[in-house]
C-alpha positions in Angstrom: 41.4 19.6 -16.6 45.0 19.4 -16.5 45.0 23.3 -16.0 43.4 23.0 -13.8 45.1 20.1 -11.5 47.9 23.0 -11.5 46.4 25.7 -10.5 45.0 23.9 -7.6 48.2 22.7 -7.0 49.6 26.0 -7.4 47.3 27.7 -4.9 47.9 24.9 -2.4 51.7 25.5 -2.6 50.9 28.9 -2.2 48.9 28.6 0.6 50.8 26.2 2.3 54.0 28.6 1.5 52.3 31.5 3.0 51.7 29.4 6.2 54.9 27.7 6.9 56.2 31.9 6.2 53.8 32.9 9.2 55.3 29.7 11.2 59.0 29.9 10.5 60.3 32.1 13.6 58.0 30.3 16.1 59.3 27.3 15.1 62.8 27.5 13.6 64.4 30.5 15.0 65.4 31.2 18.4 66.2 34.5 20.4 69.5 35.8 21.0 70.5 34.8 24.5 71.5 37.8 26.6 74.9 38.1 28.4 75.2 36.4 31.8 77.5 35.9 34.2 76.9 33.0 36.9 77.1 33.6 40.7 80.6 33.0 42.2 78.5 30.9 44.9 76.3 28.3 44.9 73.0 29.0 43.4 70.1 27.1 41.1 70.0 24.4 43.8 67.5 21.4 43.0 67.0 18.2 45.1 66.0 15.6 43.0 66.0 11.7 42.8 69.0 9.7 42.3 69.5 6.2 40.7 66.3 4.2 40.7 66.2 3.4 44.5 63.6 5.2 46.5 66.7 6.3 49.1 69.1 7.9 46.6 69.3 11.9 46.1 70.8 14.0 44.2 71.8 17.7 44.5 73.0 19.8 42.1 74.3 23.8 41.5 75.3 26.6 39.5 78.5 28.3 40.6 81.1 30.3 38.9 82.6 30.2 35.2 84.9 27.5 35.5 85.2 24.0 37.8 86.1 24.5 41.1 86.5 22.3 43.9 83.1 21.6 45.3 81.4 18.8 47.5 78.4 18.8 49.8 78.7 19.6 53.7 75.4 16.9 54.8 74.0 16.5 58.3 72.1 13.5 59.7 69.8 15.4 62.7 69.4 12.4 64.6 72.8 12.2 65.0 74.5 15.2 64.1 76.4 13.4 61.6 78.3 15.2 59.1 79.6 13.9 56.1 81.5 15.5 53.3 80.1 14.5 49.5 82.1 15.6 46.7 80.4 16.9 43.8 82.0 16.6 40.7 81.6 19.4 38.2 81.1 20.5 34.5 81.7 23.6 32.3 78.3 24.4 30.6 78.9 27.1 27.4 75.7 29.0 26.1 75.3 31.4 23.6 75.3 33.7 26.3 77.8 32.7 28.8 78.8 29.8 30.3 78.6 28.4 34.0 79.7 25.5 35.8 77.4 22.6 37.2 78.1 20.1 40.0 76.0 17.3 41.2 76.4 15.6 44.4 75.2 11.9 44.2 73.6 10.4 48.0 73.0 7.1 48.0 71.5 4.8 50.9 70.2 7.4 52.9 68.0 6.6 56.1 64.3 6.2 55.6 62.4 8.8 57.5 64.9 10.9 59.0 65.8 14.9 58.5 68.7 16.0 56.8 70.5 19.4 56.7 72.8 20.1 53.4 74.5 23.0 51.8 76.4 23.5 48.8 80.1 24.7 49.0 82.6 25.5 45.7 85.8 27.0 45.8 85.0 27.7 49.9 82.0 29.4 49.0 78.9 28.4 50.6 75.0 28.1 49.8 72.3 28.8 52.6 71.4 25.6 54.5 68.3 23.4 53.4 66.6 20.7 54.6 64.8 17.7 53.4 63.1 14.2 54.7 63.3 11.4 52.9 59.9 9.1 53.0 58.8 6.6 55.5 59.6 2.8 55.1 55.7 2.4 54.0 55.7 1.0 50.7 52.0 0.8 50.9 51.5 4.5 50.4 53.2 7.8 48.0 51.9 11.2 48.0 53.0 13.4 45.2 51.9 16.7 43.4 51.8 17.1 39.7 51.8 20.3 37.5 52.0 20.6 33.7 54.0 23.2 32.1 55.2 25.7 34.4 56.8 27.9 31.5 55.9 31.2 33.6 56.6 35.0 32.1 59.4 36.9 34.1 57.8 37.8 37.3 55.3 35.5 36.7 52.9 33.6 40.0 54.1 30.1 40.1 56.1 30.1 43.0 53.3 31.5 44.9 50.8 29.4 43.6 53.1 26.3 44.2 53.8 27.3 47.8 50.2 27.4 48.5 49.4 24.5 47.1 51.9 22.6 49.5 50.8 24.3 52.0 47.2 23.2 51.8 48.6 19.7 51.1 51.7 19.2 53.2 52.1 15.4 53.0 53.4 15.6 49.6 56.6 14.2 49.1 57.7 15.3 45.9 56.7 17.5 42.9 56.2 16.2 39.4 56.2 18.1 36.3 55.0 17.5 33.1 57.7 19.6 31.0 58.6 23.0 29.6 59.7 23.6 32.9 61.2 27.2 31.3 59.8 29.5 28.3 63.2 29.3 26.2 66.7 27.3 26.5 68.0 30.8 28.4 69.4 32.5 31.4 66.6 34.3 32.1 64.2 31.8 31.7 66.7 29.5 34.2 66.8 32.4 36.4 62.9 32.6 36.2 62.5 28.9 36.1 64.2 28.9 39.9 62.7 31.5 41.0 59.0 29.9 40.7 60.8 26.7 42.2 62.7 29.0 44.9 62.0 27.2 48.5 60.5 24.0 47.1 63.4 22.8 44.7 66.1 22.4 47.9 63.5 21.1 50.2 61.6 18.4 48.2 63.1 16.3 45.3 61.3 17.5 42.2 61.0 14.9 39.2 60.6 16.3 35.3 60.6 15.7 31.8 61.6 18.0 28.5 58.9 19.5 27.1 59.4 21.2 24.0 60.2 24.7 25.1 63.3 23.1 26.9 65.1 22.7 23.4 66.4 24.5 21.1 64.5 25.4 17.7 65.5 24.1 14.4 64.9 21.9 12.1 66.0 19.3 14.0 65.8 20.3 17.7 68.4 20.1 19.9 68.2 19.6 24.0 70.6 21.9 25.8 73.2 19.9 28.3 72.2 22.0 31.1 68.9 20.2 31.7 70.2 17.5 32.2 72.9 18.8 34.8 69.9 20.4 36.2 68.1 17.4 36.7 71.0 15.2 37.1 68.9 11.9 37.6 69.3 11.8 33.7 73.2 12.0 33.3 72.8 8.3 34.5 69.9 7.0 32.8 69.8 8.1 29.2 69.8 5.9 26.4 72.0 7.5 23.4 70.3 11.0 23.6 67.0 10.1 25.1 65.8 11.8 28.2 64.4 8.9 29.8 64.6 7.6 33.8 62.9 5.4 35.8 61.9 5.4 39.8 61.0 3.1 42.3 59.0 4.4 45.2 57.0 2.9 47.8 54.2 1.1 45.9 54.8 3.0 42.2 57.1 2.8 39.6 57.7 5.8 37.3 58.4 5.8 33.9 60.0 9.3 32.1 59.6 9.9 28.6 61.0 12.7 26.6 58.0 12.8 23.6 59.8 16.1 21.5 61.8 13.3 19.4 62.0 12.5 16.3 60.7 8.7 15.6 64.2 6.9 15.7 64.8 8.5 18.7 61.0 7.6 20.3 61.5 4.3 18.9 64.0 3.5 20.8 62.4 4.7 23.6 59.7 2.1 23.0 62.1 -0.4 23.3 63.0 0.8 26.7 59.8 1.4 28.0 58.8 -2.3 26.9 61.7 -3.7 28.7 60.8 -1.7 32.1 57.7 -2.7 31.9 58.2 -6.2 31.7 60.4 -6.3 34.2 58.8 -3.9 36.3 57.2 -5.6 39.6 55.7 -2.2 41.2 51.8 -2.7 42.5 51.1 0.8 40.5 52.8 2.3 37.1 52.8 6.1 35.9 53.9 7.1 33.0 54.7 10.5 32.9 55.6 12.7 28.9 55.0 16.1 27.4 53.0 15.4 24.9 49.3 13.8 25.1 48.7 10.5 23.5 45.2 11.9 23.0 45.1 15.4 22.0 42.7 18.2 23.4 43.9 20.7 20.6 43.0 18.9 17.3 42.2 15.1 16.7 45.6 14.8 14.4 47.8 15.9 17.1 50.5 13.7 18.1 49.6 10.9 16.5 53.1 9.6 16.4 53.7 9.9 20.0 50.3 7.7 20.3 51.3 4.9 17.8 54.7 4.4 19.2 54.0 4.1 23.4 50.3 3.4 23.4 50.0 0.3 22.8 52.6 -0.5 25.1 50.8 1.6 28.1 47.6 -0.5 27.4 48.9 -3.6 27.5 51.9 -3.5 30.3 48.8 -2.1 32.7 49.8 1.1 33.2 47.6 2.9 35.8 48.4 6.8 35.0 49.3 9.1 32.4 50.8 12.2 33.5 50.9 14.7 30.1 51.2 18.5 29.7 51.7 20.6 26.6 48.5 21.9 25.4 47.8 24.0 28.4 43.8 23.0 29.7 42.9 20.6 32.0 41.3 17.2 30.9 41.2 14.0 32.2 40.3 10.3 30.1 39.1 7.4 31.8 40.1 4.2 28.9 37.1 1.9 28.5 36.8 -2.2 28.2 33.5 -3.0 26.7 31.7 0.4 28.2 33.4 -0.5 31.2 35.9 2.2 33.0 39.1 0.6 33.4 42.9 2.1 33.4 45.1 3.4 32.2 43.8 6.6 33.0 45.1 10.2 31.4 45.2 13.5 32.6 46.5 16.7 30.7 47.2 19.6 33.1 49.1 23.1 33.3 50.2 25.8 35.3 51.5 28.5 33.1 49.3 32.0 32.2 49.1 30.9 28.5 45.8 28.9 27.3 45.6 27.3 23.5 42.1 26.6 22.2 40.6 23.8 23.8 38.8 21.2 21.1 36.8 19.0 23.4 38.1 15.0 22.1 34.8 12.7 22.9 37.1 10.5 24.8 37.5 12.8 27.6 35.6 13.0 30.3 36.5 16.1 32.0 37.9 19.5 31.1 39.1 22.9 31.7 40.1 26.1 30.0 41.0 29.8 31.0 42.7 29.0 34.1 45.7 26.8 36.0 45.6 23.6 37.8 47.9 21.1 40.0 47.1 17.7 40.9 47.3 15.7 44.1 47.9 12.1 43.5 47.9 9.7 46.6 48.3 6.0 46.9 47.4 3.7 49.5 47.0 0.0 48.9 45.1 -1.2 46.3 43.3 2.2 46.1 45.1 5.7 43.7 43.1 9.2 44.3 43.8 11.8 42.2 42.6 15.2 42.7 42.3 18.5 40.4 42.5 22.0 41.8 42.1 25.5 40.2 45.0 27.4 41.7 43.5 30.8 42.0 41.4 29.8 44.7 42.6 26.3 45.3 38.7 24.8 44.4 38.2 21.4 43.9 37.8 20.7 40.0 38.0 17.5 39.1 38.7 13.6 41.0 38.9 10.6 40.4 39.3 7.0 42.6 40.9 3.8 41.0 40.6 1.0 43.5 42.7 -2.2 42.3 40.7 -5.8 43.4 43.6 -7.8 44.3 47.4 -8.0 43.7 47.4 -8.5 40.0 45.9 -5.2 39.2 41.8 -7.2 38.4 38.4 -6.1 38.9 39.7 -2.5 38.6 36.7 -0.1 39.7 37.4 3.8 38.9 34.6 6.4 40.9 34.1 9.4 38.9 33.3 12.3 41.2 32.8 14.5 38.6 31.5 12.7 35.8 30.7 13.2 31.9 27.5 14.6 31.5 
């Protein structure tokens, strides 16, 4: 008997051995980042939030190899306003190269009103852009939400995304669920922009990490430039947690960075508990990488569940924004057979697709394709909308209409429900 204890043990080390083998590069070892030199003018603009005021911006840019002086030229259109904002700036060094970020911080900016901005370092100017900031409505948001974008070089996001606004102009921001690039490298950066080109210096886009924006190893490691990429974070994280939150109109959002190891997501627990608590908005999202509720295996990310669940369920969050496992699904939590928040969506738009394994608790899926999300709030009612992106078809949507001001007698309408 004892034989044969070892022998099983013995195969099971083998096996496991053999697996971990075929595992190793995908997980532990990263490519060699090619040779790059930045532009010597302002490029990789992104318009993103700010603090956690609705009216705050901030704008940031790749330019040269070293800090220069550089500040942002901005003009009010109503009145022809200009005002000089000076952009401090950092020295990022890669494997490959190394480039230098600013970020230009606006604060208190008008509500409703147009505004004209470029980038200038070391008397080198980007194109101008424009953006609006929202109306003084803090009744109503209208957003749009992708999951991984993670495209292949010369990949179909930035059409896809462009069409999508198109058919849905009131959006006022992007969301996105993580793994914004394939790999913590140039070209992915380069690629990255490119399927953001035209909407990242025009509308404020909001992200998380996802795992494919660190670096592999046993312990994983999250390159600076993310963050002086989407600069909301250089002011808001904990230690080294990725996490923000943002106040606008009628929702509160809450950014998690789920790649972690448990220390580091404990403390993000405590975080999200105290935002929570304190958090007055009529409406919370939460938005992570990984789902609480996987649609790959029923042992997936089970740590990620345990630490922020609990805390989602019982600080009444309304949504769950989650990517990672590229399909589409959508959970509606129950109360005693009753459908009731929080509800959670996984969604994607990259050309890669996992095995789907269909969780009971969800009510809605789908595979082989890519999908965006409109989300709109107004009042005491959230719609949320699911759309293919080949042919920009209705797939799935959902209506959560709130009974009075503390969030009771919440009625969800399934449009597309389980059958």
């Amino acid at each position: 008997m004892r034989k044969l204890k070892l022998g099983i043990g013995f195969v099971i080390v083998i096996v496991l051995g053999c697996w971990i083998a075929s595992r190793w590069h995908t997980w532990f070892v990263e490519d060699d980042e090619e040779t790059y030199v930045p532009s010597l003018k302002p490029a990789h603009v992104l318009l993103t939030f700010g603090d956690d005021q609705p009216f705050s911006r901030n704008i940031s840019w790749q330019a040269d190899t070293v800090v220069h002086p550089s500040w942002l030229e901005l003009v009010c259109l109503t009145d022809s306003d200009t005002i000089r904002v000076e952009a401090p700036g950092e020295v990022f060094h890669s494997r490959g190269g190394q480039a230098a970020y600013c970020v230009a911080r606006l604060r208190s900016l008008k509500a409703a009103t147009v505004y004209s901005y470029r980038a200038v370092t070391n008397g080198k100017a980007s194109p101008w852009y424009q953006f609006q900031t929202q109306h003084t409505d803090t009744n109503k948001v209208s957003f749009l939400y992708v999951g991984d974008i993670q495209d292949s070089i010369g990949g179909e996001t930035n059409r896809f995304l462009r069409e999508a606004l198109n058919r849905h102009p009131q959006r006022e921001f992007l969301v996105c669920g993580g793994d914004f690039v394939d790999g913590p490298m140039h070209r992915w950066w380069e690629e990255g922009f490119r399927n953001i080109d035209s909407v990242a210096q025009a509308m404020p886009i909001l992200a998380v990490t996802g795992n494919h924006d660190y670096r592999k190893g046993v312990i994983q490691h999250l390159e600076r430039r993310f963050s002086l990429t989407f600069s909301y974070f250089l002011d808001s994280m904990i230690g080294d947690n990725q996490v923000y939150t943002l106040c606008y109109g009628p929702v509160q959002f809450f950014l998690l960075d789920s790649n972690r190891e448990l220390p580091y997501l404990l403390t993000q627990r405590d975080w999200l508990k105290t935002q929570l608590q304190q958090s007055r908005a009529r409406w919370k999202i939460v938005v992570l990488h990984h789902p609480l509720f996987s649609i790959r295996s029923a042992s997936r990310n089970l740590i990620q569940r345990w630490v922020f669940n609990g805390l989602i369920e019982d600080y009444g969050v309304d949504l769950v924004l989650q990517a990672h496992e590229h399909n589409y699904a959508r959970m509606t939590a129950h109360d005693n057979g009753v459908a009731t928040t929080p509800v959670y969506t996984v969604s994607h738009c990259s050309p890669k697709n996992y095995d789907l394994y269909q969780n009971e608790r969800y009510d809605r899926f789908g595979t082989d394709s890519r999908y965006y999300q409109t989300i709109d709030i107004i009042g005491d009612t959230l719609t949320m909308a699911a759309y293919e992106v080949y042919h920009h078809t209705l797939y799935d949507s959902l209506k959560i209409v709130k009974g009075n001001s503390q969030g009771q007698c919440v009625v969800i309408e399934d449009f597309f429900p389980k059958k």
